[in-house]
C-alpha positions in Angstrom: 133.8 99.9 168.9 137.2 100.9 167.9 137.8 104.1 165.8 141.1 103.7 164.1 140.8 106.8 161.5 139.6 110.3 161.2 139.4 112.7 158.3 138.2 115.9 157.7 134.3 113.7 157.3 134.5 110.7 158.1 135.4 108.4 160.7 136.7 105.0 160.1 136.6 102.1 162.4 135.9 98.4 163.2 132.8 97.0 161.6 130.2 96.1 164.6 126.9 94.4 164.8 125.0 97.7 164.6 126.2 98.2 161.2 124.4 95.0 159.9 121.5 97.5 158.2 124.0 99.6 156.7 125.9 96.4 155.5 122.3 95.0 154.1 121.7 98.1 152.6 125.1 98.5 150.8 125.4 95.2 149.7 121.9 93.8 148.3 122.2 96.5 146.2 122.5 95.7 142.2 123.9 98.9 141.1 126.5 98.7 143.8 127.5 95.3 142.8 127.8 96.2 138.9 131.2 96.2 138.9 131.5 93.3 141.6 130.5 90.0 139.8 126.8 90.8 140.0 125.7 89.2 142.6 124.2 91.0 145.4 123.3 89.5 149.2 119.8 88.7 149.4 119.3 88.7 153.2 120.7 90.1 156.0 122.3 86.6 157.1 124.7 87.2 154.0 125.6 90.6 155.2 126.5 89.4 159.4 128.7 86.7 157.9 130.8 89.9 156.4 131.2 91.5 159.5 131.7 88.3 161.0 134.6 87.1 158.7 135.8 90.9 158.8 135.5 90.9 162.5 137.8 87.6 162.0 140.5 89.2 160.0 140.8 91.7 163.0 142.0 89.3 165.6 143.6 87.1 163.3 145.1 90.2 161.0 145.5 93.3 162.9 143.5 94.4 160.0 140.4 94.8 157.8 137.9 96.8 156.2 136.5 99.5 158.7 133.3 101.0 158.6 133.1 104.5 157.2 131.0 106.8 159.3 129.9 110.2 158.0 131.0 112.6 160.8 128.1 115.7 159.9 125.4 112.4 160.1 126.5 109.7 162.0 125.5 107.7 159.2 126.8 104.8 157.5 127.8 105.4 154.3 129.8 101.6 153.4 133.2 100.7 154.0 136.9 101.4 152.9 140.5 100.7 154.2 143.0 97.8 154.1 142.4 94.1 154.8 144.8 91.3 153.9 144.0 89.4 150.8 145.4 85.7 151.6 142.1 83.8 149.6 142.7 84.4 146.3 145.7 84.1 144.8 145.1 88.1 142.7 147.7 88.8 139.6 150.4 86.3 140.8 150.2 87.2 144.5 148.6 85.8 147.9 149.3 87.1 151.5 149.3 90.9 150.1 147.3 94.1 151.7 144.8 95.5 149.3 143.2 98.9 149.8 139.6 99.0 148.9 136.1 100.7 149.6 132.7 100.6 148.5 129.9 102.7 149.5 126.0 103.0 149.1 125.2 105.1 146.2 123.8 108.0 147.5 127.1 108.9 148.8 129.3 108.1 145.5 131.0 111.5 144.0 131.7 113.1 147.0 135.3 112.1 147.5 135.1 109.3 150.2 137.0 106.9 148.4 139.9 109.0 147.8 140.0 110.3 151.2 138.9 107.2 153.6 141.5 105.4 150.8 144.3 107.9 151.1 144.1 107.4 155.4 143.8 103.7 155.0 146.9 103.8 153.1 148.7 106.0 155.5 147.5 103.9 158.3 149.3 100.9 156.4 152.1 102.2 156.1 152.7 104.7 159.2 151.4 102.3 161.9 151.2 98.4 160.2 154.5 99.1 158.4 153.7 97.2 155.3 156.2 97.6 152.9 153.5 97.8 149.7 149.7 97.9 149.3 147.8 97.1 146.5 144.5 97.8 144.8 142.1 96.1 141.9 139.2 97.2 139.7 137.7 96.0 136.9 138.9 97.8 133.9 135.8 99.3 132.9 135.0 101.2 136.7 136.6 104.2 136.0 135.5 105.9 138.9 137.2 103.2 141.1 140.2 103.4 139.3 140.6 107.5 139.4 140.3 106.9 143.0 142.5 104.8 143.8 145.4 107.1 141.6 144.6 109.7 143.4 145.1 107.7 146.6 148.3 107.0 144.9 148.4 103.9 144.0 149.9 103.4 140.6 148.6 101.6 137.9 151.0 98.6 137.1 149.3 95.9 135.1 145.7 94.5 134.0 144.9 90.9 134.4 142.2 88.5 134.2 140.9 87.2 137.3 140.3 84.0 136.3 137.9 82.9 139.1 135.1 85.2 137.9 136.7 85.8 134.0 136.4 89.5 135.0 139.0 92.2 133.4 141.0 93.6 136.4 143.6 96.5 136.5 146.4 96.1 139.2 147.5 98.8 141.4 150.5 99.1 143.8 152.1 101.8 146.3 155.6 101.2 148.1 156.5 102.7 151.4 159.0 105.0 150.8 159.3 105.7 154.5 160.1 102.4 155.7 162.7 101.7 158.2 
């Protein structure tokens, strides 16, 4: 298992096998998905082929969503950092870096978004060098939004995503510190 981040609470690195509960419990639940389409995993199969296809995006990637470990439990919690969005064409674009998270809700307003979020983007740009990152939510997840301005990421554009007619608003950063 490789860790990749630390912050003050949380560690962040490479999604494993022993995280498939964690990943169950995360993701077959409704209320986390409310603002994701609606459509929670129903078994555990669902929730290996993410860490699978993550796990994928490693080798192929360098990159992709880490696991996010609280450091005063060893617990957990759900997932954040960077992974490379070449699926979907998003807003216009394909082949980008997106910065994301989602955690179970027990652990929702304590600040792990912003600060997993803040050292995935610093991990971008510090030791991937991408040039920009981006970030999505629907319109109406506030709470996913303030995060990801106070990650700083700034606000550019909204858009439909036509693939699930959801509402999104569309975020963006710049390294200013490239070379």
């Amino acid at each position: 298992m490789k860790v990749l981040v630390e912050t003050d609470r949380l560690i962040l690195r490479e999604l494993t096998d022993d995280d498939l509960e964690g990943m169950f419990v995360l993701d077959s639940d409704p209320v986390v998905h409310h603002f994701l389409g609606k459509s929670p995993i129903k078994d555990k199969l669902d929730a290996q082929k993410y860490i699978d296809k993550t796990r994928e995006q490693y080798a192929t990637y360098g990159i992709g969503r880490w696991a996010a470990i609280e450091k005063e439990t060893g617990d957990f919690i759900g997932w954040s950092g960077l992974k490379m969005n070449f699926e979907n064409k998003m807003n216009g674009h394909r082949n980008f870096i997106d910065v994301g998270y989602r955690f179970i809700p027990k652990y929702w307003g304590k600040g792990y978004a912003t600060e997993s979020g803040k050292a995935a983007v610093a991990y971008g740009f510090e030791t991937m060098k991408y040039s920009a990152i981006y970030g999505m939510a629907e319109l109406e997840h506030k709470a996913s939004r303030k995060a990801l301005e106070k990650i700083g990421l700034v606000h550019v554009q909204d858009f439909m995503y036509e693939e699930e007619n959801i509402p999104l608003a569309w975020y963006q950063i710049k390294n200013n510190y490239k070379s």
